[in-house]
PQR file of N, CA, C, O and H, with PARSE charges and radii, in Angstrom:
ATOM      1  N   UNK A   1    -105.271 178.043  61.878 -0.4000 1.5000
ATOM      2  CA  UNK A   1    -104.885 177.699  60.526 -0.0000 2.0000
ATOM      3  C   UNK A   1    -106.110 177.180  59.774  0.5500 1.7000
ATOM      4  O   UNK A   1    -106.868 176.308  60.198 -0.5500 1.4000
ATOM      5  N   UNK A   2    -106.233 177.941  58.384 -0.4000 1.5000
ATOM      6  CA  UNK A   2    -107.326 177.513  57.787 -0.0000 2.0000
ATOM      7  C   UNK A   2    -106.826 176.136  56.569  0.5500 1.7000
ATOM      8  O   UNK A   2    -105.795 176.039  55.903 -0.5500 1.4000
ATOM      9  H   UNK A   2    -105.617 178.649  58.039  0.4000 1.0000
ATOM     10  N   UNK A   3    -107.908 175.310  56.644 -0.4000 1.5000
ATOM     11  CA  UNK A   3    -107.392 174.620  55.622 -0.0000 2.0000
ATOM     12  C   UNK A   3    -108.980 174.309  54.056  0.5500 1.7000
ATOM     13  O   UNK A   3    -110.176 174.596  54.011 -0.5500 1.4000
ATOM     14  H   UNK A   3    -108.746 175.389  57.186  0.4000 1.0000
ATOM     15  N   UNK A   4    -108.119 173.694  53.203 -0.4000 1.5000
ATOM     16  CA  UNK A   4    -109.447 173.955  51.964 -0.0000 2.0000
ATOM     17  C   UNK A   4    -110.338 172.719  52.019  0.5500 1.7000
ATOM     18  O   UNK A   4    -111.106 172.432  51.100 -0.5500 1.4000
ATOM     19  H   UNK A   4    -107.147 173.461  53.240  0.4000 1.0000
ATOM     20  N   UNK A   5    -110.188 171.894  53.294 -0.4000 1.5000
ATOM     21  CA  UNK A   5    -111.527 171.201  54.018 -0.0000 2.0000
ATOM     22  C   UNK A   5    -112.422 171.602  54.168  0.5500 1.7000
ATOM     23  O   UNK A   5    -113.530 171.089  54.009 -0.5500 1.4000
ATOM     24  H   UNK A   5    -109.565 172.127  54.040  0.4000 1.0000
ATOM     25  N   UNK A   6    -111.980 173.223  54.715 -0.4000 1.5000
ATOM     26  CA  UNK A   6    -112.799 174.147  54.977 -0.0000 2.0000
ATOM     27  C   UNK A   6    -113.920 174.793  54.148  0.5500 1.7000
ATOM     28  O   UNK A   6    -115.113 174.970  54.393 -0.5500 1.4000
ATOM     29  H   UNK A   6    -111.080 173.639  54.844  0.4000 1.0000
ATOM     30  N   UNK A   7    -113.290 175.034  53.281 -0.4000 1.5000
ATOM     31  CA  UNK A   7    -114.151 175.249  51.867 -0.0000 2.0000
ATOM     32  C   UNK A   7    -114.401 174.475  50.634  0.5500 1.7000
ATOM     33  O   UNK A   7    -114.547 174.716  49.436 -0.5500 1.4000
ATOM     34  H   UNK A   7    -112.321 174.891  53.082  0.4000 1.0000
ATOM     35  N   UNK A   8    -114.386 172.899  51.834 -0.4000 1.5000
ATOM     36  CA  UNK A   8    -114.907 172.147  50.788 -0.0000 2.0000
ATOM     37  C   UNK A   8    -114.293 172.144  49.273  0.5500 1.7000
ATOM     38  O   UNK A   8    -114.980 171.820  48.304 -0.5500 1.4000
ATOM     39  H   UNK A   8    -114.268 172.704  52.808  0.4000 1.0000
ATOM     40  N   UNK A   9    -113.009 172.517  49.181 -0.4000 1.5000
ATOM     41  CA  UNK A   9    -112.484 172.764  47.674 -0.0000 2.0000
ATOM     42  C   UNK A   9    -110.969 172.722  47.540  0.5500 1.7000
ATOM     43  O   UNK A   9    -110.249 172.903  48.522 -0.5500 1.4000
ATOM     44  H   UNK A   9    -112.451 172.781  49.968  0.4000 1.0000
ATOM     45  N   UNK A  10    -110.453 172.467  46.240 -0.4000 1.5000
ATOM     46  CA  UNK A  10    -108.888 172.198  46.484 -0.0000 2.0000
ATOM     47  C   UNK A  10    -108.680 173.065  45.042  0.5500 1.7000
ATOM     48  O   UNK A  10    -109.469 173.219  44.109 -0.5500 1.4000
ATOM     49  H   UNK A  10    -111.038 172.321  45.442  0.4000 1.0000
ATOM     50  N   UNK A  11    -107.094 173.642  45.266 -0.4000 1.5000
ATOM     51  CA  UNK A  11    -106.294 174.473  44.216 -0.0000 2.0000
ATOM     52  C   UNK A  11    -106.669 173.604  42.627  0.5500 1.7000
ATOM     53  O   UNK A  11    -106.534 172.381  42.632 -0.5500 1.4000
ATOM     54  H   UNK A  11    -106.454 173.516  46.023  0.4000 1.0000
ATOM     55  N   UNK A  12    -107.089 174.240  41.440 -0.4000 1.5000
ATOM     56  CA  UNK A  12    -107.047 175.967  41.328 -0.0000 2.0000
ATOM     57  C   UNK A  12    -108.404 176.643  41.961  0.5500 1.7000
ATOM     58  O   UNK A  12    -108.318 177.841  42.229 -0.5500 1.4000
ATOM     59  H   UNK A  12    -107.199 175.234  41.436  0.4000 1.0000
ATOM     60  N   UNK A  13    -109.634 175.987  42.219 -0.4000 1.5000
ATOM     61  CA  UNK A  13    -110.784 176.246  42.640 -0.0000 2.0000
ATOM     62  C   UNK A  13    -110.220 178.006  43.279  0.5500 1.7000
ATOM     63  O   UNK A  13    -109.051 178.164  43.633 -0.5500 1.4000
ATOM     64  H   UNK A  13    -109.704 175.014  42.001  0.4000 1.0000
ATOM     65  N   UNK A  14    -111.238 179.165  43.333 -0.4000 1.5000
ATOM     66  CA  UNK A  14    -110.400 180.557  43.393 -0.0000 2.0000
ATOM     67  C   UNK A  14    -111.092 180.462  45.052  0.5500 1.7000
ATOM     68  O   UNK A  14    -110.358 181.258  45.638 -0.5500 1.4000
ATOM     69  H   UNK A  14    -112.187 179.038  43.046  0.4000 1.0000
ATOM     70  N   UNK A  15    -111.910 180.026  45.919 -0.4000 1.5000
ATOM     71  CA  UNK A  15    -112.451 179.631  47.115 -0.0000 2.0000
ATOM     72  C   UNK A  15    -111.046 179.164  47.661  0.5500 1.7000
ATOM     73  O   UNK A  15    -110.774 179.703  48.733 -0.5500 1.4000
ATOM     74  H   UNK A  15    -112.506 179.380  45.442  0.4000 1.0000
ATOM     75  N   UNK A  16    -109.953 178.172  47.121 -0.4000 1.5000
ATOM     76  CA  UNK A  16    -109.214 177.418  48.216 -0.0000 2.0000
ATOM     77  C   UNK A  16    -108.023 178.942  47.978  0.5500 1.7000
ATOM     78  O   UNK A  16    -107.517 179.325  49.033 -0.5500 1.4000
ATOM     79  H   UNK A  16    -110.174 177.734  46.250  0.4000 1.0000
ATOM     80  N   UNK A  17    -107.763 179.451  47.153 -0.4000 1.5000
ATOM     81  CA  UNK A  17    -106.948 180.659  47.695 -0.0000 2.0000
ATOM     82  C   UNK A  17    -107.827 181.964  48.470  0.5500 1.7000
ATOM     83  O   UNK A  17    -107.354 183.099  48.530 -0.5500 1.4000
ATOM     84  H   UNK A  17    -108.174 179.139  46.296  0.4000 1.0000
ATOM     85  N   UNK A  18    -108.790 181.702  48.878 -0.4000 1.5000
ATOM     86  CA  UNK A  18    -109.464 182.934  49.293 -0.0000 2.0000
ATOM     87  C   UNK A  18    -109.188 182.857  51.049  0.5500 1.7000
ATOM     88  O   UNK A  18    -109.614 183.679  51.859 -0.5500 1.4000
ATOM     89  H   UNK A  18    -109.174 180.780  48.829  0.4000 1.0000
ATOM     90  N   UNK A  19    -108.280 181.517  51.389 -0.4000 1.5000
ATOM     91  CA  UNK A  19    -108.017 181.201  52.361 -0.0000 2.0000
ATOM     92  C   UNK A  19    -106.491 181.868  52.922  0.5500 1.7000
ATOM     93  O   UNK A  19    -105.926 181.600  53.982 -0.5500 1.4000
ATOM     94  H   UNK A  19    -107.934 180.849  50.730  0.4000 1.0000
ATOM     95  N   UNK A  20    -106.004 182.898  51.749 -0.4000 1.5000
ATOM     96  CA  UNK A  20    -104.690 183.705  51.601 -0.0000 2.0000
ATOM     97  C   UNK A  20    -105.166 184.696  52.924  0.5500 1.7000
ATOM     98  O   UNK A  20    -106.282 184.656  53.441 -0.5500 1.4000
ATOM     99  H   UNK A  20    -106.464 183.116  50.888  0.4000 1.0000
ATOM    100  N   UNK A  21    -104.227 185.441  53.269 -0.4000 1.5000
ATOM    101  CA  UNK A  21    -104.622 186.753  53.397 -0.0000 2.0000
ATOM    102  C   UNK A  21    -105.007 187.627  51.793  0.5500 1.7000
ATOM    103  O   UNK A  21    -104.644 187.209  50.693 -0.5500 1.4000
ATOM    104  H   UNK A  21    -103.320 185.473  52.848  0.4000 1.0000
ATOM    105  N   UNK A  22    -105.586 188.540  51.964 -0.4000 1.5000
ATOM    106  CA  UNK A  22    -105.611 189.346  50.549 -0.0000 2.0000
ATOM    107  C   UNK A  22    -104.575 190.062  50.030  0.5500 1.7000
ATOM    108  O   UNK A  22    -104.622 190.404  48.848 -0.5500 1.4000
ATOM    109  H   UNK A  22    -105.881 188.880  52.858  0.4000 1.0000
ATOM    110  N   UNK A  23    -103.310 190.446  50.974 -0.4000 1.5000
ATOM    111  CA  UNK A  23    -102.234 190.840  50.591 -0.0000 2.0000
ATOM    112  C   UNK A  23    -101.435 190.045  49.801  0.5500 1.7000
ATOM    113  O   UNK A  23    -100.799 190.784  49.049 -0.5500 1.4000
ATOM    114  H   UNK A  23    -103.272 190.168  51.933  0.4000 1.0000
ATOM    115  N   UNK A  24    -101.253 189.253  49.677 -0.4000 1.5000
ATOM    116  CA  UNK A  24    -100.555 188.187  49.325 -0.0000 2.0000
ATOM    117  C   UNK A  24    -100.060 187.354  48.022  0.5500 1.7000
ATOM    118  O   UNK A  24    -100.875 186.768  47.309 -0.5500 1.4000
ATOM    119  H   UNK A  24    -101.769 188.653  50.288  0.4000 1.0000
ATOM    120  N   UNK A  25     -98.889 187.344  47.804 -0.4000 1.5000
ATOM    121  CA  UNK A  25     -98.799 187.005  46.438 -0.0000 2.0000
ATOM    122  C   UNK A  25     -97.964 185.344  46.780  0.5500 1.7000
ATOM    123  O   UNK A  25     -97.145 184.890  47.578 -0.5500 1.4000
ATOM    124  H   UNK A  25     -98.227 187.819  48.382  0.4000 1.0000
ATOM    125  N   UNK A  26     -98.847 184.834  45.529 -0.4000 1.5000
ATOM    126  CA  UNK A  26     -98.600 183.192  46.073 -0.0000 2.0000
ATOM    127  C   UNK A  26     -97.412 183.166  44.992  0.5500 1.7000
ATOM    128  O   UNK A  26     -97.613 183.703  43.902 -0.5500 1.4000
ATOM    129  H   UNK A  26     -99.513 185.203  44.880  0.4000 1.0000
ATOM    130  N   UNK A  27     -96.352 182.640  45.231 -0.4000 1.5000
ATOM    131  CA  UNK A  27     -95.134 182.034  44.129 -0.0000 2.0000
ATOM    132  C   UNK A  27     -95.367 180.729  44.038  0.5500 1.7000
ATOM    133  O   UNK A  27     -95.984 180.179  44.950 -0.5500 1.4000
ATOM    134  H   UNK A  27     -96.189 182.204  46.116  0.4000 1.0000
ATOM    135  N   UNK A  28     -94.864 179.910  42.789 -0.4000 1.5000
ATOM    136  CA  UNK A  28     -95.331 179.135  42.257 -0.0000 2.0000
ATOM    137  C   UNK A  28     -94.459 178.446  41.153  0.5500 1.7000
ATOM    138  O   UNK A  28     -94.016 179.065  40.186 -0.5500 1.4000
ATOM    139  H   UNK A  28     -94.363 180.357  42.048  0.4000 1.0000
ATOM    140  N   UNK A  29     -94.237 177.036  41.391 -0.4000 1.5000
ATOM    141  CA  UNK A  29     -93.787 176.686  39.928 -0.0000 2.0000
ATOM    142  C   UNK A  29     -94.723 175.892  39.144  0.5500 1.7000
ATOM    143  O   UNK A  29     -94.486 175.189  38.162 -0.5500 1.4000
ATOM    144  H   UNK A  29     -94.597 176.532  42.177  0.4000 1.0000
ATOM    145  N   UNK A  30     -95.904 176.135  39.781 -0.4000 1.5000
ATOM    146  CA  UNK A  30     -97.432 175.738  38.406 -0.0000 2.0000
ATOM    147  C   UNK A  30     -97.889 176.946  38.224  0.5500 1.7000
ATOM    148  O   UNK A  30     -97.931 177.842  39.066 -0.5500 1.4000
ATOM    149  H   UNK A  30     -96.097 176.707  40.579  0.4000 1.0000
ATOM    150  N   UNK A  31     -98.440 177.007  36.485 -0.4000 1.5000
ATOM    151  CA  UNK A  31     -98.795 177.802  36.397 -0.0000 2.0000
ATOM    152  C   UNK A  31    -100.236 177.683  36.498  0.5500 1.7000
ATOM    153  O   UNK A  31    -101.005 178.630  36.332 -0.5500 1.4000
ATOM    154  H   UNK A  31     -98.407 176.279  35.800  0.4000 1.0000
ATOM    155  N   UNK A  32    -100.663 176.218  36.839 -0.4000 1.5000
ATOM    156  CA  UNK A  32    -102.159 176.272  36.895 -0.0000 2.0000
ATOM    157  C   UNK A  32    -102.339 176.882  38.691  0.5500 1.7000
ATOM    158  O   UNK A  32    -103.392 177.442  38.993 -0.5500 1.4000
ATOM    159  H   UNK A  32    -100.038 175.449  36.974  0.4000 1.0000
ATOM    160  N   UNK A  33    -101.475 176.740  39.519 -0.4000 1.5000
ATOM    161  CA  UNK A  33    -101.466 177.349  40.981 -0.0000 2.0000
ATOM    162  C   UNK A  33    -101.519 179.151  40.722  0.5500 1.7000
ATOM    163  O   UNK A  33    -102.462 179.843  41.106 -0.5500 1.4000
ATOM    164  H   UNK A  33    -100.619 176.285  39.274  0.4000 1.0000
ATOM    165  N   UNK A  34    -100.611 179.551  40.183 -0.4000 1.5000
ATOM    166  CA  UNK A  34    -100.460 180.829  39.920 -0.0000 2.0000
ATOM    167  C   UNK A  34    -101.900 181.897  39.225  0.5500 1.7000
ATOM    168  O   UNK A  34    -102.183 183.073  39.455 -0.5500 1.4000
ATOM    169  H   UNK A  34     -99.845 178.988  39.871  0.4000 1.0000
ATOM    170  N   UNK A  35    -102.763 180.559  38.058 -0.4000 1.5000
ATOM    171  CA  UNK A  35    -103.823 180.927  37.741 -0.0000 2.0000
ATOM    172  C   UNK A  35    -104.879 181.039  38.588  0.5500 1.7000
ATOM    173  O   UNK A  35    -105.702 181.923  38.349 -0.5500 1.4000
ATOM    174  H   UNK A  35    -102.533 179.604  37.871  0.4000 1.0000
ATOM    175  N   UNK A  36    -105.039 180.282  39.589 -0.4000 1.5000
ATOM    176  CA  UNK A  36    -105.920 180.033  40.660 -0.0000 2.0000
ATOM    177  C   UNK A  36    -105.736 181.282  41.422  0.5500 1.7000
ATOM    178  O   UNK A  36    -106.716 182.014  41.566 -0.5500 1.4000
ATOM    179  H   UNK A  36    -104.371 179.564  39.783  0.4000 1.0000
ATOM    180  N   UNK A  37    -104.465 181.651  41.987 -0.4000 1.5000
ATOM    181  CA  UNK A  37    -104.211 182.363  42.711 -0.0000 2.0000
ATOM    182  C   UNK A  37    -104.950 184.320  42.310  0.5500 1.7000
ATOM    183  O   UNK A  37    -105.426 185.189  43.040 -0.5500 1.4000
ATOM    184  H   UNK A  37    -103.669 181.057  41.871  0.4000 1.0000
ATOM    185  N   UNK A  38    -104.720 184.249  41.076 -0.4000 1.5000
ATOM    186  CA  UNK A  38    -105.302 185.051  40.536 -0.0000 2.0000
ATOM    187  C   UNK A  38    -106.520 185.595  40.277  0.5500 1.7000
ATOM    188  O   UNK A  38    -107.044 186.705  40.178 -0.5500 1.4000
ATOM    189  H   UNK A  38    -104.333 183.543  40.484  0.4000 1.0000
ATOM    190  N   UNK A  39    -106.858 184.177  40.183 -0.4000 1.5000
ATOM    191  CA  UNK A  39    -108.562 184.229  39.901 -0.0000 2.0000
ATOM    192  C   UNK A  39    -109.379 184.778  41.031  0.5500 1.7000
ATOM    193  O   UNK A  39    -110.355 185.528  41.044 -0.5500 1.4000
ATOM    194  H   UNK A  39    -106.433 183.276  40.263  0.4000 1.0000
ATOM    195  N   UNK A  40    -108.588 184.092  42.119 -0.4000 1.5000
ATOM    196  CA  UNK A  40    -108.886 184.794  43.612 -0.0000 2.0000
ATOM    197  C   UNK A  40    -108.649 185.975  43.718  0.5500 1.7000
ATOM    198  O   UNK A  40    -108.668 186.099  44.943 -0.5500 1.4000
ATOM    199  H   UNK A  40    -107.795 183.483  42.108  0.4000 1.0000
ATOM    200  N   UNK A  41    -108.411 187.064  43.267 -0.4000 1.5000
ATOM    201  CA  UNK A  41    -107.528 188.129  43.169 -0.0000 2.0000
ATOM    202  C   UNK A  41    -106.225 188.952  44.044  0.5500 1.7000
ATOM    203  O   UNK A  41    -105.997 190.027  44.598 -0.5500 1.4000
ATOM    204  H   UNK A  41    -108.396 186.964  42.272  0.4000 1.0000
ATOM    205  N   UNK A  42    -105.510 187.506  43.708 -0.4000 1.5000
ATOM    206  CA  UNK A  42    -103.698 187.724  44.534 -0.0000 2.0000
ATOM    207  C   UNK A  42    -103.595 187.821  43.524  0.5500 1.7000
ATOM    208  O   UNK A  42    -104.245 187.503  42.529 -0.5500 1.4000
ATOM    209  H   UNK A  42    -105.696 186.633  43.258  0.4000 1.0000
ATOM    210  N   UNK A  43    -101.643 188.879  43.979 -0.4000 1.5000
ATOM    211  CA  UNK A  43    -100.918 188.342  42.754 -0.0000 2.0000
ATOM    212  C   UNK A  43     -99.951 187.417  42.817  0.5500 1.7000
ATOM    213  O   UNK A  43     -99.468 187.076  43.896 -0.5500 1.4000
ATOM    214  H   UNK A  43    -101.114 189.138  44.788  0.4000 1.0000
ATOM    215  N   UNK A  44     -99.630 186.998  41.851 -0.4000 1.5000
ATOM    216  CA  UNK A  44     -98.859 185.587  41.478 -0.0000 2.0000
ATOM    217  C   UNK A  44     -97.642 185.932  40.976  0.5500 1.7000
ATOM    218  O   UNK A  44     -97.677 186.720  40.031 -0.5500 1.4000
ATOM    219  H   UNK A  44    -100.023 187.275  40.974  0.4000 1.0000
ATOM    220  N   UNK A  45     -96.190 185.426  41.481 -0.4000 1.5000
ATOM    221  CA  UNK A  45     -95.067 185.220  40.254 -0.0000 2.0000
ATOM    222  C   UNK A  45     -95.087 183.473  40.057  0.5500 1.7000
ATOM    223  O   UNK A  45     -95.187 182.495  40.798 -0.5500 1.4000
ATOM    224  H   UNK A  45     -96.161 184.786  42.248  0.4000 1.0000
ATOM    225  N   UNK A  46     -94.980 183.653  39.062 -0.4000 1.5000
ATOM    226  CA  UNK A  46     -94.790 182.302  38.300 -0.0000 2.0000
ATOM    227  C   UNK A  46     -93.111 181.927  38.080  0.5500 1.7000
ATOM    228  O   UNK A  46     -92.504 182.791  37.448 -0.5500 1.4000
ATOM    229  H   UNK A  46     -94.899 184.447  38.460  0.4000 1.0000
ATOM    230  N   UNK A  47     -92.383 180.861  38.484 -0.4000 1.5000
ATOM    231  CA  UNK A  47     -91.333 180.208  38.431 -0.0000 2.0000
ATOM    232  C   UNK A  47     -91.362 179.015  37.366  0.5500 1.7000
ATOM    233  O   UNK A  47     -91.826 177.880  37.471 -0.5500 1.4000
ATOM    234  H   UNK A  47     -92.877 180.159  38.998  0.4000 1.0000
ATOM    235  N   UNK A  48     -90.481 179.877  35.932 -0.4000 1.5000
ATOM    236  CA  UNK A  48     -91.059 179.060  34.799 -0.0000 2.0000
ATOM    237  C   UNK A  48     -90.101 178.433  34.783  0.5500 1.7000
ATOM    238  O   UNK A  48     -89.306 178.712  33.885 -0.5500 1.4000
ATOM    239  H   UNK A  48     -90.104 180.800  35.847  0.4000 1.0000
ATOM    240  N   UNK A  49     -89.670 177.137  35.903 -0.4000 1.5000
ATOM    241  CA  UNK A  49     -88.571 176.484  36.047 -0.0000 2.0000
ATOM    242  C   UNK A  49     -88.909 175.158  34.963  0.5500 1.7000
ATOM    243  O   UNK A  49     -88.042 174.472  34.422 -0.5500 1.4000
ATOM    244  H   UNK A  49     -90.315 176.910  36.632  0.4000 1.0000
ATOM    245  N   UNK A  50     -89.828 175.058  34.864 -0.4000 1.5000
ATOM    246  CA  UNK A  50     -90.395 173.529  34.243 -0.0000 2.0000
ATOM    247  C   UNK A  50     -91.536 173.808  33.461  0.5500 1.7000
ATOM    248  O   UNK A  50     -92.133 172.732  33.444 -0.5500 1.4000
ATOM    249  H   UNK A  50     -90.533 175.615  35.303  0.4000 1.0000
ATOM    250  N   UNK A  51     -92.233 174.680  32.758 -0.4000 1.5000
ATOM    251  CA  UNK A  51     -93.195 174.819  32.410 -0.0000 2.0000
ATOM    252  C   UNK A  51     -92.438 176.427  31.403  0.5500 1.7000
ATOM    253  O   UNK A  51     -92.383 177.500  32.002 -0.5500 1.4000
ATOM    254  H   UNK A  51     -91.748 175.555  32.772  0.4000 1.0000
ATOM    255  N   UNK A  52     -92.090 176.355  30.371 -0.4000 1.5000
ATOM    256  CA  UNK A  52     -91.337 177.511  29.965 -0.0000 2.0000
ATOM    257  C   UNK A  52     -92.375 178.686  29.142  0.5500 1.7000
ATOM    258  O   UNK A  52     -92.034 179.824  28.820 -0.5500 1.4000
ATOM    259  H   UNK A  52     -92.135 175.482  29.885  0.4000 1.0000
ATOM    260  N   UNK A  53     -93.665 178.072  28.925 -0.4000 1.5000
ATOM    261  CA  UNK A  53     -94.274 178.838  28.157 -0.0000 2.0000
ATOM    262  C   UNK A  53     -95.809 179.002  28.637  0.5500 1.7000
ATOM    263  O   UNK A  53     -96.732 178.264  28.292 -0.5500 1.4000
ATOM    264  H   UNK A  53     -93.942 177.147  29.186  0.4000 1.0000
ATOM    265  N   UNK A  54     -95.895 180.046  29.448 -0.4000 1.5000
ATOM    266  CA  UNK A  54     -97.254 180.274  30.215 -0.0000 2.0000
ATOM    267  C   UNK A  54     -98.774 179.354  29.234  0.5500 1.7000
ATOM    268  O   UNK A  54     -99.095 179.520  28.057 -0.5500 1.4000
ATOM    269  H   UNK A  54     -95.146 180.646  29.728  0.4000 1.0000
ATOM    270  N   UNK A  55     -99.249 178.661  30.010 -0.4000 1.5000
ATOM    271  CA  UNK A  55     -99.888 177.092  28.716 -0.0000 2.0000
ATOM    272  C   UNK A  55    -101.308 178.148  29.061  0.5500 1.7000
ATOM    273  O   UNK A  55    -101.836 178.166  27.950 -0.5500 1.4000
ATOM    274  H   UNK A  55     -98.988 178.526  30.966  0.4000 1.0000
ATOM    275  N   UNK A  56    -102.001 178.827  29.774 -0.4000 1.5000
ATOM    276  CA  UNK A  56    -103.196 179.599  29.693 -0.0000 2.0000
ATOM    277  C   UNK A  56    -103.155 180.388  28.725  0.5500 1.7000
ATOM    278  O   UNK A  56    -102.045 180.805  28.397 -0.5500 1.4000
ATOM    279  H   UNK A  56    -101.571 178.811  30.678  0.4000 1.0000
ATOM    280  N   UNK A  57    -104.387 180.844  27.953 -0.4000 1.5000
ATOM    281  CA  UNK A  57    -104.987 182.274  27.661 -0.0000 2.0000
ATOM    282  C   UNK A  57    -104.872 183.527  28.552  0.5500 1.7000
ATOM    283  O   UNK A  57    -105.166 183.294  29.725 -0.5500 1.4000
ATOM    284  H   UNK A  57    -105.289 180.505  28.219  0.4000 1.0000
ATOM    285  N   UNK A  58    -104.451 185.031  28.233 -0.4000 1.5000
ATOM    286  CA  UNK A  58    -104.852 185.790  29.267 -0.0000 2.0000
ATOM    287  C   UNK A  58    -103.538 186.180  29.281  0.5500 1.7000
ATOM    288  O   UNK A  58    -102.779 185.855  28.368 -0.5500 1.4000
ATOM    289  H   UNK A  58    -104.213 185.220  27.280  0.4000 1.0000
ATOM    290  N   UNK A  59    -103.156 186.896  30.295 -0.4000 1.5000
ATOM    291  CA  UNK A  59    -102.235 187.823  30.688 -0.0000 2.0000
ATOM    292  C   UNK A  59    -100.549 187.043  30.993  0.5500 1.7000
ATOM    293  O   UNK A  59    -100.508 185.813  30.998 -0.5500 1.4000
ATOM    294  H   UNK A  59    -103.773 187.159  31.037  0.4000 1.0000
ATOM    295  N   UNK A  60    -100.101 187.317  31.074 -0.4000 1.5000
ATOM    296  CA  UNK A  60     -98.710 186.326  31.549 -0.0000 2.0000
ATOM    297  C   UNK A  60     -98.839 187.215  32.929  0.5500 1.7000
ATOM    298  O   UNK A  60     -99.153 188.396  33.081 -0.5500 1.4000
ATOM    299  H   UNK A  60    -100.134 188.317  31.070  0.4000 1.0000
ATOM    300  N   UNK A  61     -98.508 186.281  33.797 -0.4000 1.5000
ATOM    301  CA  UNK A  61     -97.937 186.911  34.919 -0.0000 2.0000
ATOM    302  C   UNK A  61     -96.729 187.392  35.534  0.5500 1.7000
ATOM    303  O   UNK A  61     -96.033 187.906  34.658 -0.5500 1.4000
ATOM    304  H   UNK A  61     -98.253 185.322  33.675  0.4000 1.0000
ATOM    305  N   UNK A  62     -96.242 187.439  36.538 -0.4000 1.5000
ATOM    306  CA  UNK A  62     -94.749 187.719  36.483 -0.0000 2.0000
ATOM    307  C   UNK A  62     -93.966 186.512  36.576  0.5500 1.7000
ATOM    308  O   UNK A  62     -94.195 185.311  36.723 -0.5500 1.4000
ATOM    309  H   UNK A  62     -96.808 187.021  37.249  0.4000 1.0000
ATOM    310  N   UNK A  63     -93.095 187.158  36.458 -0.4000 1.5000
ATOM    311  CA  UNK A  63     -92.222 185.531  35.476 -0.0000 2.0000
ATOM    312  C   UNK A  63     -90.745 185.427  36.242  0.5500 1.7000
ATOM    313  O   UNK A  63     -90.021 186.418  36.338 -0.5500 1.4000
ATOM    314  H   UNK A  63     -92.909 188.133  36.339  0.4000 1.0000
ATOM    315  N   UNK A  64     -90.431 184.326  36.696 -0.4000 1.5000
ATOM    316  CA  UNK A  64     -88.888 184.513  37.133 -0.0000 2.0000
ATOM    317  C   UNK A  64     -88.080 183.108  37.211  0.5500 1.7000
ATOM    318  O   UNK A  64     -88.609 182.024  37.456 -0.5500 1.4000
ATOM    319  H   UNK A  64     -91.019 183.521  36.619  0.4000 1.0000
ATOM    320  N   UNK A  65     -86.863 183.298  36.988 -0.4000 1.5000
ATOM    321  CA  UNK A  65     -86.408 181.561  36.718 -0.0000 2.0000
ATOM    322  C   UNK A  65     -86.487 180.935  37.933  0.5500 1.7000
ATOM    323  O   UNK A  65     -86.825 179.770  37.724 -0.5500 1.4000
ATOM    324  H   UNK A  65     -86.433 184.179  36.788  0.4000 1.0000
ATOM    325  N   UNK A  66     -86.321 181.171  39.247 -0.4000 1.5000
ATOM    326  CA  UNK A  66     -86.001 180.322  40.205 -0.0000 2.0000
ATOM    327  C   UNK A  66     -86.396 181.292  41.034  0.5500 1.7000
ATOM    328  O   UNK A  66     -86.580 182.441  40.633 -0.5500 1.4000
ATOM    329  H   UNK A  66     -86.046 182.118  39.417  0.4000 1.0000
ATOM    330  N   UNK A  67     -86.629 180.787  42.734 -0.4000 1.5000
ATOM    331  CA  UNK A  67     -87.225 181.604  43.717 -0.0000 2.0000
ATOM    332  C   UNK A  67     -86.361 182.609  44.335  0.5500 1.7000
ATOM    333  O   UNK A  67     -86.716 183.493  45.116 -0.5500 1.4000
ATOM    334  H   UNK A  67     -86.480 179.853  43.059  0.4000 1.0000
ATOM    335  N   UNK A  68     -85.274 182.388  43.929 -0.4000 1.5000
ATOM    336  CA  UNK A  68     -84.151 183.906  44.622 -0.0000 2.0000
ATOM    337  C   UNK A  68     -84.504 185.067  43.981  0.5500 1.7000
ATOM    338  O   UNK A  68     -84.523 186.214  44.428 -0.5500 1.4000
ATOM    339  H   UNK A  68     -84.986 181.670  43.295  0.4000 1.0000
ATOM    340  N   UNK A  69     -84.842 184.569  42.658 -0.4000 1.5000
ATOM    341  CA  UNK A  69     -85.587 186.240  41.549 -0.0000 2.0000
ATOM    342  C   UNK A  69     -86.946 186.405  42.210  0.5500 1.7000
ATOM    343  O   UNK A  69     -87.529 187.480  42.354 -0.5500 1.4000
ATOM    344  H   UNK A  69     -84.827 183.637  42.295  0.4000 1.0000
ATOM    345  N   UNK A  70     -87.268 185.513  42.496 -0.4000 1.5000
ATOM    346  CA  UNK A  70     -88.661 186.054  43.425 -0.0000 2.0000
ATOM    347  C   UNK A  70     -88.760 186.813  44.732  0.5500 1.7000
ATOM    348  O   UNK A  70     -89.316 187.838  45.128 -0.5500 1.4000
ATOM    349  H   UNK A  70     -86.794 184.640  42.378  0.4000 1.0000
ATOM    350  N   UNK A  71     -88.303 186.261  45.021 -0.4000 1.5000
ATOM    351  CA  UNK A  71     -87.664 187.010  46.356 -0.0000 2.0000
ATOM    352  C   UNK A  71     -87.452 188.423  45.865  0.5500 1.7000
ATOM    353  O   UNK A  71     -88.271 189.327  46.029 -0.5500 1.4000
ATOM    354  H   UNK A  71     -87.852 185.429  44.699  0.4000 1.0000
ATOM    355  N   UNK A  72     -86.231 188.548  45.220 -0.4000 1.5000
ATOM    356  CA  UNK A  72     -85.840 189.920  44.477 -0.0000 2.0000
ATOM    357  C   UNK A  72     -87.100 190.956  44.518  0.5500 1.7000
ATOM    358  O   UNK A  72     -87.232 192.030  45.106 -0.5500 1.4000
ATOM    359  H   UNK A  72     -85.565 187.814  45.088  0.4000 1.0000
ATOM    360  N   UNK A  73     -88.155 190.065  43.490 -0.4000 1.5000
ATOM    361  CA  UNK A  73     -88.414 191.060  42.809 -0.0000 2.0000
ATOM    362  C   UNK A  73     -89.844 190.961  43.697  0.5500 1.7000
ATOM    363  O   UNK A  73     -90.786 191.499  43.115 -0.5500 1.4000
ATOM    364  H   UNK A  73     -88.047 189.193  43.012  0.4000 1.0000
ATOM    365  N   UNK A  74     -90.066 190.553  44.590 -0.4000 1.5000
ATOM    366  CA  UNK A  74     -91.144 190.759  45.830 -0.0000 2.0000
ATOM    367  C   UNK A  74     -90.553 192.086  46.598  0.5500 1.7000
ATOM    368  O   UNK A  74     -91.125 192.529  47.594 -0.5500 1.4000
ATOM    369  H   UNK A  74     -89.301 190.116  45.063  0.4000 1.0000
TER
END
C-alpha cells in the first residue's frame, strides 16, 4: 500500500493521485478532490451533494447526486 508520505505530498497536489492505479476514476464529494484527481489524469465523478455548483474554471466533470448514480453510471 502506497501512501502520499510517499510522495512527500497531500490531495489536490496531482503527485498524491498518481498513487491511483491509472485506470481509475476517483468519486468524490469535493470538488477540489475530483480536480486533483484530474489533474493527475483520472477520471473523476463529482457528487454535488454539498457543493451544487462546480466552484473551478474548466470543464465540469461528471456530475451525480449521491454515490448509487455513481455506481450506475461507472
Amino acid at each position: 500500500m502506497h501512501t502520499v508520505e510517499e510522495v512527500r505530498t497531500y490531495k489536490p497536489d496531482a503527485r498524491a493521485y498518481g498513487l491511483l492505479p491509472a485506470a481509475s476514476t476517483l468519486v468524490a464529494a469535493h470538488a477540489w478532490d475530483v480536480l486533483g484527481a484530474r489533474s493527475a489524469g483520472l477520471d473523476g465523478i463529482w457528487i454535488d451533494r454539498t457543493e451544487r455548483a462546480w466552484p473551478f474554471p474548466g470543464d465540469v466533470p461528471k456530475r451525480v447526486p449521491d454515490l448509487r448514480a455513481a455506481v450506475e453510471l461507472l
